[in-house]
N, C-alpha and C positions, 0 to 999 in steps of 0.2 A: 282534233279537226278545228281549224281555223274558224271563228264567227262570221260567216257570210253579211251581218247585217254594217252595211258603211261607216265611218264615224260619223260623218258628215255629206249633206246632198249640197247641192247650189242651192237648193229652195230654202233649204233651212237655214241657211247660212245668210242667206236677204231678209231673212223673219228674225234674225238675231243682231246683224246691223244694221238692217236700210240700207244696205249699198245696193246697188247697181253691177245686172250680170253684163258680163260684155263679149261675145264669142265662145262663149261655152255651153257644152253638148246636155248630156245625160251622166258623164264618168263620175261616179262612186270617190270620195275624199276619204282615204284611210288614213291621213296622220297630218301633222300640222307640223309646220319648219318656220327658223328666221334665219335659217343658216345653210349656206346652199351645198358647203361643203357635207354638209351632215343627213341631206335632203335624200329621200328616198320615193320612186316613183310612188304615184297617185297621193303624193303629199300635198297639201295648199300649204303657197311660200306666203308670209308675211313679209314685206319688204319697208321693217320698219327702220324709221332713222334714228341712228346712231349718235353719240356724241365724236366720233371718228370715220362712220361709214355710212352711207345712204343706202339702206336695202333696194332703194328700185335702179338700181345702178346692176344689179346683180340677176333680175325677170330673166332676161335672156341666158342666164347659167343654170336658171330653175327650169327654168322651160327643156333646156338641153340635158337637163336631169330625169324627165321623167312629171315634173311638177303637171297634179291635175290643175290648178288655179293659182294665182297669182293676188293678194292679195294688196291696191294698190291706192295713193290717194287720187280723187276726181283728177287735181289739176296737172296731173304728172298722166294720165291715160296716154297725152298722143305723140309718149315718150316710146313707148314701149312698142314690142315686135311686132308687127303686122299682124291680125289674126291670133292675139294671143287670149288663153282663155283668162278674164280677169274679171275681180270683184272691185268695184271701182267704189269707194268709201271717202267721208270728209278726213278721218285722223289714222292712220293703219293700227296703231297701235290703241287706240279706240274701240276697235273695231276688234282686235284679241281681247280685250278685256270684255267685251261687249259677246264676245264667243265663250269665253270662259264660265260666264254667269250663267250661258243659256246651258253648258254642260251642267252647270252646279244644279240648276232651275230644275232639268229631265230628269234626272235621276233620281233612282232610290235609294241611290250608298251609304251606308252610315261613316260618316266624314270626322278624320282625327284632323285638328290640326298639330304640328310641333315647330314650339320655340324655343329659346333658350341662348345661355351666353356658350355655353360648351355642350358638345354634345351632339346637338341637331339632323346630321346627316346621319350617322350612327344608327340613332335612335327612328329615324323613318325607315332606313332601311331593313334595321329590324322588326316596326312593324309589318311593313309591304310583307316578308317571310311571315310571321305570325297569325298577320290576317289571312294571308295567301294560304295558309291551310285550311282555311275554312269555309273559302268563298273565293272569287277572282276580283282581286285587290289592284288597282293602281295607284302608282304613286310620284310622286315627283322624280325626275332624274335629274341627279347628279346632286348641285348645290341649286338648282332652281329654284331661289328663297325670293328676292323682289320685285322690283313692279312690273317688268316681263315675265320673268322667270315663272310667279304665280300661273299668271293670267294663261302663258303656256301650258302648262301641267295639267291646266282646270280643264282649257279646250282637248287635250288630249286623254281626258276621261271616257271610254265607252260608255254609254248607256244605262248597258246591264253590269257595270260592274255591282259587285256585293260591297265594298270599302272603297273609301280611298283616303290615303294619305298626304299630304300635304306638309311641306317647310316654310316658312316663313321668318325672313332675316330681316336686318336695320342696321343703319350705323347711325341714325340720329331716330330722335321723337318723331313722331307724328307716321311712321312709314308704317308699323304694323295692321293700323287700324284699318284703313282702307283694303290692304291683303283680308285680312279677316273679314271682313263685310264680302266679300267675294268668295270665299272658299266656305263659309256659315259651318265649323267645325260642329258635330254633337260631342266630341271629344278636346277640350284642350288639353295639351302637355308644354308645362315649362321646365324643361329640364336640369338647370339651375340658373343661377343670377352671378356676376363675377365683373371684375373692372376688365371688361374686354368694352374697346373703342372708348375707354374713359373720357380721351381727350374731348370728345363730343356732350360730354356731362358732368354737371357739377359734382354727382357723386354717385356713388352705388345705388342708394337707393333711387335717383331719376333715370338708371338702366330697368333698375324692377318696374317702375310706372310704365317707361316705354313698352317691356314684353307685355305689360300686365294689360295692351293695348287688345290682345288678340281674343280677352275676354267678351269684346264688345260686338264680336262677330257669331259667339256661341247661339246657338239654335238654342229657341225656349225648352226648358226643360233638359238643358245638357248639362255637362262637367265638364272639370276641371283637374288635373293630375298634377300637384305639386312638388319640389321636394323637400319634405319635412325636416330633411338634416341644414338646411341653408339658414341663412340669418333670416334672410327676404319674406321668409315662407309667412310669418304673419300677415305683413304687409300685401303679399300676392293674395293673401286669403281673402282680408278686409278688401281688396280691389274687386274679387270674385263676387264678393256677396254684395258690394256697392251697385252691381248691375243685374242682382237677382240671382245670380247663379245658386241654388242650393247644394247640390253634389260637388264635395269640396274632399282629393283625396291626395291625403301626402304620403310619398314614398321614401323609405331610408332604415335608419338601423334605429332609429330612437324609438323606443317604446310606443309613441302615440302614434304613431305610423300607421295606417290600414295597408300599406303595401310593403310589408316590413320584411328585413332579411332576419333569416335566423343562423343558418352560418353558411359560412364560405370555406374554397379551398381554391387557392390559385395556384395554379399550374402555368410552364414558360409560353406556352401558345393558346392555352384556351383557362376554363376559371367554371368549376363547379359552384351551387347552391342551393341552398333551400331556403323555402319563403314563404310569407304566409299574406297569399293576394285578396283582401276584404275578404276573411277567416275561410277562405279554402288553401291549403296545405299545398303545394306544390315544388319539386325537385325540379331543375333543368341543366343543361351544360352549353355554354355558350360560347362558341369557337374563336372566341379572342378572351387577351389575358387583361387585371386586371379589377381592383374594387372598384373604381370609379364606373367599369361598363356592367359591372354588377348592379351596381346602381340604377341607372338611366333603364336596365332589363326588368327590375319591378315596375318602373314605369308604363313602361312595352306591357306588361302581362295585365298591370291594369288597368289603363286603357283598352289594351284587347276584350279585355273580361266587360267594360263598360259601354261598349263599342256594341256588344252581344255574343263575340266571339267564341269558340269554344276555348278553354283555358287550357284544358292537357294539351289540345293540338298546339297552339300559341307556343307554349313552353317546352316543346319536343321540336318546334320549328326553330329555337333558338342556335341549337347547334352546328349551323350551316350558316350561319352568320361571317361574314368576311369583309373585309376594309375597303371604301373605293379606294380610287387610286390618292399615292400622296399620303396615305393616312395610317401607313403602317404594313405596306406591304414590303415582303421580304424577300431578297435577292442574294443568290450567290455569287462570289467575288470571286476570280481565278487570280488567287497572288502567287508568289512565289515561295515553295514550299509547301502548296495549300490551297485553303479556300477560307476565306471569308464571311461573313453574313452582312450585306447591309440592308437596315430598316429603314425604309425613305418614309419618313414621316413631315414629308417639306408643304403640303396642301395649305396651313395656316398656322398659328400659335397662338395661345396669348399664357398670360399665369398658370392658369390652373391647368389648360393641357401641356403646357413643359412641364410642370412638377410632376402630373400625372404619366407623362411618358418616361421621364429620368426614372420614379419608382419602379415603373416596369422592367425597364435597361437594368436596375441593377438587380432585379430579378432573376435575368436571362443568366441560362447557365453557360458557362464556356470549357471550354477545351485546352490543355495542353496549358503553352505559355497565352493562350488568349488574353486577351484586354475586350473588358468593356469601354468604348469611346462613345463621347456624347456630340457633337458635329452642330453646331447652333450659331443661328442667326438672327437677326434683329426682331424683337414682340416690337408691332408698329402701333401707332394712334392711342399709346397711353397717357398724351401729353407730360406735364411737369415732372411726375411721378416715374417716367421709364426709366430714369438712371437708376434712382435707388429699385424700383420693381427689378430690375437684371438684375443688381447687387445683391439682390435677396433669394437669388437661386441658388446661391452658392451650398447651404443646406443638401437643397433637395437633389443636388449635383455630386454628393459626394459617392453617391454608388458607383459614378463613371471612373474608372481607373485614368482617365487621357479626357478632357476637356477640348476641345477646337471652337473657338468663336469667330464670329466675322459681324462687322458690322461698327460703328461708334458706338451700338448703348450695348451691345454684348462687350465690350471693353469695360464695362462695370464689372460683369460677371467674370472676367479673366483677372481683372488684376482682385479680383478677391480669392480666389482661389489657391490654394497651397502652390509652392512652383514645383515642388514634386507630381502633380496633376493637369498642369499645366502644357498641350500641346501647343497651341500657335494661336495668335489672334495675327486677321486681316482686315484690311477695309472692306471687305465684299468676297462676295459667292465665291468670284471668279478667283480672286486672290488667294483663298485658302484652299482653293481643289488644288495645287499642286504638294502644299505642303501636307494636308491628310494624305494625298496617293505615297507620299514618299513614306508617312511612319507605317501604311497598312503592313501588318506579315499574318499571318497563316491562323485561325482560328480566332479572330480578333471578331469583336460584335460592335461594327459604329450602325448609330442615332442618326441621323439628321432630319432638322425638325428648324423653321424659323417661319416666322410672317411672309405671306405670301409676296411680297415687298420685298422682301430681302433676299429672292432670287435662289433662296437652297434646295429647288427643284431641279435647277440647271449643275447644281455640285454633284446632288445624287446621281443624276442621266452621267455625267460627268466621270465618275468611279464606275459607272456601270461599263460605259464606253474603254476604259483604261484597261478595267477588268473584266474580259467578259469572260461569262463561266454558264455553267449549266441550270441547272430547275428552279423556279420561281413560287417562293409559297407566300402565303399572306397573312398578316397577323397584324391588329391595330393597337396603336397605345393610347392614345388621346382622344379619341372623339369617340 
């Protein structure tokens, strides 16, 4: 049964920003929008501005959706629909972050945050299931990692939730710290450290300082989940204990590890383990394949365990674990003679999740005359370093029987490659969907995976379009 009690009143909603109510009744706020496509009745629209759109352009689409309130600035009021119900505020987006805090403020949840250069969505979504067997857990949707995305998530916390989870992203310094101050984690998780968005940093370790930002938000007497196999991980610890934090726990395979794996077994769609989570013994199976998400899952388990969660439910909830979209979902191709597999793993890129999804590709088992195909497009915002960074897949690329790249700095990675492995380089997405649709035949397993930049979302829709075929399962490689 549904929880009768509202997310949100109008009254509460003026105690959290000082706005001003303007024609509105008594109706109950069930959920919070900035997106009116997305908007569902008794929702309050935020109509905040864009760097491309001005949310209060858009009041009268919320309104015609169903919107209970309208959240809008003072000097824009005598803009809007006659009689419309609205909270009339100095900043809108002020005024979400301003809502967010007063969710964080109510509640009694015990609060994870997670960061990290790889990983991140992953790794929340597998808590939200972990925690969710133990309590009623929310957590962020989708990639809602910065200075919206947060402030969203936070105001869309119930109450009485038991957990909630939280992401938190950056592509420069300074952006985590303020998130963490607003979401007040008892839990951090850094998932690991890696030269994603280099270009923005002198080096690796001024990435580790920027995550090592989300320490500053931690509630007195919380933790910190590291991973002990990274270079970083000292560095992240000393950051940890520079702001008092004392519960400092690294997760990985090296011996000092309190969240340590003891073994593995990877299988082509899912990935058994045992582990030993701050010395309680636990087995799980977790429905993507995969040591790298083996990894980030001791994280999950202890966190959960520190969080106060129960640990067997935690680790029996991992199973039913699946990829959002973009990240590893798996699609049947109607070719000729057959069918196909493709994995659209086009949502983002950088190092460590192409190498880590090529290991899994050359995993996968095939059929017949199958081919493993790897379908790649441009790692963006490595600055100086991206020619050679591409050049250096060539290793990790060798499990692909057929190579496709697209892109100028995937042109590192093609001409390093054997030309026996060699399928096609283009300038772009669009360029090389005709020449993949031409080599597919029957039992083939292609990848596609590039920087969200480099458009290899539109190649995968692209094959699926070309090729349409029947059942859709999902299975992640990279994140």
């Amino acid at each position: 049964m549904a929880d009768a009690v509202p997310l949100w009143t109008p009254e509460t909603l003026v105690q959290a920003t000082g706005g001003t109510l303007l024609g509105v009744g008594d109706g109950a706020i069930n959920g919070v929008s900035i997106d009116t496509r997305t908007l569902q009745p008794a929702d309050m629209f935020f109509a905040i501005r864009g760097e491309n759109s001005d949310g209060h352009a858009y009041v009268e689409a919320a309104i015609g959706r169903g919107a209970a309130l309208s959240v809008v600035e003072r000097g824009r009021v005598e803009d809007m629909p006659p009689g419309a119900a609205l909270l009339a505020v100095d900043d809108v987006l002020g005024a979400l972050e301003a809502v967010g805090r007063a969710a964080r403020a109510r509640t009694e949840a015990r609060i994870v945050g997670v960061t990290g250069s790889v990983g991140k969505t992953t790794t929340k979504e597998a808590l939200l299931l972990s925690l969710g067997a133990d309590g009623p857990t929310h957590a962020s949707a989708a990639s809602y990692n910065n200075h919206w995305g947060v402030p969203l998530s936070l105001a869309r916390m119930p109450e009485r939730s038991a957990y909630g989870v939280f992401e938190l992203g950056m592509n420069h310094a300074g952006e985590i710290g303020p998130l963490a101050a607003m979401v007040r984690p008892h839990v951090a998780v850094i998932t690991t450290i890696e030269p994603v968005h280099i270009a923005q940093f002198p080096n690796v370790e001024a990435i580790a300082d920027a995550k090592a930002e989300i320490f500053s938000g931690v509630e007195p007497g919380g933790a910190v989940v590291l991973n002990r196999d990274n270079p970083q991980y000292t560095r992240l610890a000393d950051a940890a204990r520079a702001v008092d934090i004392k519960t400092i726990v690294g997760f990985g395979e090296t011996s000092s590890a309190q969240a340590r794996l003891l073994s593995i077994a990877l299988q082509s769609q899912s990935s058994t383990a045992i582990a030993d989570i701050m010395g309680e013994t636990v087995s799980f199976k977790v429905g993507l394949p995969g040591r790298h998400i083996v990894q980030n899952m001791l994280a999950v388990l202890a966190a959960a365990k520190l969080a106060g969660a129960d640990l067997c439910l935690a680790a029996l909830a991992l199973s039913s674990l699946g990829p959002p979209p973009g990240r590893g979902v798996r699609t049947r191709l109607g070719v000729k003679g057959g069918a196909a597999t493709l994995i659209d793993e086009s949502y983002n890129a950088n190092s460590a999740s192409m190498r880590a999804a090529l290991a899994v590709l050359a995993g996968v088992p095939v059929e017949g005359r199958g081919r493993r195909i790897a379908v790649l497009g441009d790692m963006l915002e490595l600055g100086a370093a991206g020619e050679a960074m591409h050049r250096d897949l060539a290793p990790a690329a060798a499990g692909a029987d057929l190579v496709f790249c697209a892109g100028s700095l995937m042109r590192a990675l093609w001409e390093a490659l054997p030309a026996g492995r060699r399928g096609a380089w283009a300038p772009d997405a669009q360029a090389l969907l005709p020449l993949v649709a031409d080599r597919v035949r029957a039992d083939d397993v292609l990848m596609v995976k590039g920087s969200n930049g480099s458009r290899m979302g539109s190649l995968a829709r692209g094959l699926i379009e070309r090729f349409p075929a029947g059942k859709t399962v999902a299975v992640d490689l990279s994140e």
